[in-house]
N, C-alpha and C positions, 0 to 999 in steps of 0.2 A: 737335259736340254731337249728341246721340240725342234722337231727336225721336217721338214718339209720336201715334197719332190714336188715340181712344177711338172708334169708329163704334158707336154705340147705338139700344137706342130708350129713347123718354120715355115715361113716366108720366103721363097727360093732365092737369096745372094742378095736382100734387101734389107739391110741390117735398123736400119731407124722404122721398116715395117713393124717389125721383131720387136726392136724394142718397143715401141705404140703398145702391141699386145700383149708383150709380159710385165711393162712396168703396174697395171691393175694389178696383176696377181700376182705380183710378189707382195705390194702392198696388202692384200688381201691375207698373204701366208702370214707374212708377219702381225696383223692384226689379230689372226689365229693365236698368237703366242709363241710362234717358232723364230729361234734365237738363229739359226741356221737356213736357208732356202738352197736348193738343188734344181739347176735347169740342166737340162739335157747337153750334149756333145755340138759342139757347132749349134747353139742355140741362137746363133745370130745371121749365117749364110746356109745353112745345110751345110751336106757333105759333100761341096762343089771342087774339092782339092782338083779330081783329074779333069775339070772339064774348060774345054777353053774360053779363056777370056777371066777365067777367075782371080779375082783380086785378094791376095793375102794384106794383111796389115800389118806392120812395124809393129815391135812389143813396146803395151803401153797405147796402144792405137783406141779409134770409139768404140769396140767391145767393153775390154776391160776397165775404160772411163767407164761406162753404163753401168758395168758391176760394183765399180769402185762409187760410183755416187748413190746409186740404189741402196749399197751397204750403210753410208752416211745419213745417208735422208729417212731410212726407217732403223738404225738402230741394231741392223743383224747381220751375221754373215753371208756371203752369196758366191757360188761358184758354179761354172760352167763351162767350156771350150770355147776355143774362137782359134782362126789361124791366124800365126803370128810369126814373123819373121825377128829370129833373134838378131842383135847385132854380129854385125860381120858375118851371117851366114846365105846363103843362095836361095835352097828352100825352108819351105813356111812348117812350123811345129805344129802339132797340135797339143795347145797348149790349155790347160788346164788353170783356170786361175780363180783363185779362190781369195775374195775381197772383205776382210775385217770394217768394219763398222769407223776404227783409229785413223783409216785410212791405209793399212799395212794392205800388199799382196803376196801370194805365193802362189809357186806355178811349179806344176809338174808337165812335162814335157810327154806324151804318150811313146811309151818305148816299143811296142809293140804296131808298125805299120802294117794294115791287112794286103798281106802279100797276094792273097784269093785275085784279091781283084787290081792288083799294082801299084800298091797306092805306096808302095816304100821309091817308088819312080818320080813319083811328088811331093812327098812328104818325109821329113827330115825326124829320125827315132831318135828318144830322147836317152839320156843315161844314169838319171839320178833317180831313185825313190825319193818319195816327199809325205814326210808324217807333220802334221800342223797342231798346237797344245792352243785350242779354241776353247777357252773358258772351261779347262777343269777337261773334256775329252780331247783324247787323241785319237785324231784324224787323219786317216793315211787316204792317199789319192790314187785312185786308178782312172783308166778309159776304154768304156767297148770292149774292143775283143784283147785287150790284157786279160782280160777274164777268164780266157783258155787259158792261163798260164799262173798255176797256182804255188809255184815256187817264188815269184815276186812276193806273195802275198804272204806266204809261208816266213822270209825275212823280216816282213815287218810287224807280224803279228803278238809281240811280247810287248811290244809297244805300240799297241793298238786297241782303241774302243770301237773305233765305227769305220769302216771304209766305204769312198762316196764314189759311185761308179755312175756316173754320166754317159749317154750310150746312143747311139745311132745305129739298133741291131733292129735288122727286118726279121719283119713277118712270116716268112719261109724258115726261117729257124729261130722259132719263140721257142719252143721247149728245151732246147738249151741252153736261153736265156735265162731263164727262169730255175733251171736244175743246177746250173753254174753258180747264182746269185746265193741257192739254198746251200753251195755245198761249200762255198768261200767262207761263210757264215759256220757253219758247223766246223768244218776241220779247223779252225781259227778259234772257234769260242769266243764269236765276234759279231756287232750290226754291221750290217751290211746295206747299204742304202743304195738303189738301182733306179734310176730317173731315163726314162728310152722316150723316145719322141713316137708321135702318131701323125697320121695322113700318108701321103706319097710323095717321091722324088726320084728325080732321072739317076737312072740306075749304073752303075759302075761294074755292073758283073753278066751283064750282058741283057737283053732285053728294053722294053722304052722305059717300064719305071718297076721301084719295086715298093713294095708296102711294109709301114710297120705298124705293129700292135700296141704298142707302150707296155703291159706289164711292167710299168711300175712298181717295185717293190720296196718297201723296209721290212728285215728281216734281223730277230733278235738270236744272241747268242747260240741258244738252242734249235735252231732255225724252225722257231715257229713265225708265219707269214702273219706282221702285225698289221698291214696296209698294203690293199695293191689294188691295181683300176687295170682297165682293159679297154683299146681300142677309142677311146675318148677323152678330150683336152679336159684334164681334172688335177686337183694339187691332193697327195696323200700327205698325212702326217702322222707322225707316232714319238711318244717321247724317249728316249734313249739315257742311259744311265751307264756311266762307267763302274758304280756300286753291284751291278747287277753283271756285268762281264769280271767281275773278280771277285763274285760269287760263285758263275759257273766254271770259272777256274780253278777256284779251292775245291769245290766239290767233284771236278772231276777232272782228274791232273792229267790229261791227254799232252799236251803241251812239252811236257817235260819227258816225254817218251821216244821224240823225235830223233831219230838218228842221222 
């Protein structure tokens, strides 16, 4: 499968903005031949959780409609964040929702709230891993700074080809964006596909605003860096192969060493 990351910026808390500029380029990725599309974390408001006035949406709200039509009207997968208040709950998830073509959704819930900067004060962690069988690969889901936390990934990894890490990580710490994304991929014997948003937005960790880079990556089993862009609105792609992750598995049986 052809895999695509959309590396963007956002639109600050203007979501039909957002969508205006990424419906071209998804069109566009898919046109490319990619069966899959990757937008970024909060690809539709920023990462407005703590700031006042901010509007979460019901699960099912116009995010995941956009996702879910986008998937239909060209034909491929497409996943990305948006907040979204589950039923019966107070605060808003960040939720993960990843749109089949059939009309199907699935959502992973981000379990890991960045405590750095309070955001577990706003934001409701989620409890489930979620691995998704998209045409022959399995796709397990993560978000941002689960990334630190490679014991999630460690569970899902037997049953896994590619993980999609959608991301709203600044600028001030890209190289452990980047060293994190290589080393999920290696210890795993896994793609790893990392789609981070670029420009600026009002900061949560103190100061007026903070920046990000994108580095963008897909990164193969081996974690050799097949695709990545830096600092500018661009789509990477690379194609990904589950014959190839149980290739590097038979030849080098790290996996079954874990204790």
């Amino acid at each position: 499968m052809r895999i695509a990351a959309v590396q963007h910026d956002i639109v600050w808390a203007d979501r039909h903005a957002n969508f205006d500029r990424l419906a071209p380029r998804i069109a566009a990725a898919a046109a490319a031949g990619a069966g899959l599309v990757l937008l970024t974390e909060t690809f539709s408001t920023g990462f407005g959780f703590t700031e006042p006035g901010f509007e979460p949406e019901p699960e099912g709200g116009p995010s995941s409609q956009f996702l879910a039509a986008q998937a239909a009207e060209h034909g491929v997968w497409i996943g990305g964040t948006c907040p979204e208040v589950r039923p019966g709950a107070t605060l808003p998830s960040n939720s993960f929702v990843l749109a089949g073509p059939d009309g199907t959704q699935h959502r992973y819930r981000k379990i890991h709230p960045f405590s750095h900067a309070g955001e577990q004060r706003f934001v409701a962690a989620g409890d489930q891993l979620v691995t998704v069988a998209v045409d022959g690969l399995r796709v397990s889901l993560f978000v941002c700074y689960d990334l630190r936390f490679a014991d999630e990934f460690w569970q899902l990894a037997t049953g896994t080809d590619v993980y999609l890490v959608p991301a709203n990580w600044p600028a001030k710490r890209r190289e452990h964006w980047m060293a994190l994304l290589r080393a999920r991929a290696i210890e795993n014997q896994a793609y790893v596909v990392g789609c981070n948003r670029v420009g600026t937005a009002p900061s949560s960790e103190g100061g007026s605003t903070l920046e990000y880079s994108g580095d963008s990556m897909i990164i193969d089993p081996l974690g050799q860096v097949l695709a990545t862009a830096s600092q500018v609105e661009t789509t990477i792609v690379a194609d990904v192969e589950p014959a190839t992750v149980a290739d590097v598995r038979d030849r080098f049986r790290f996996l079954q060493d874990r204790r």
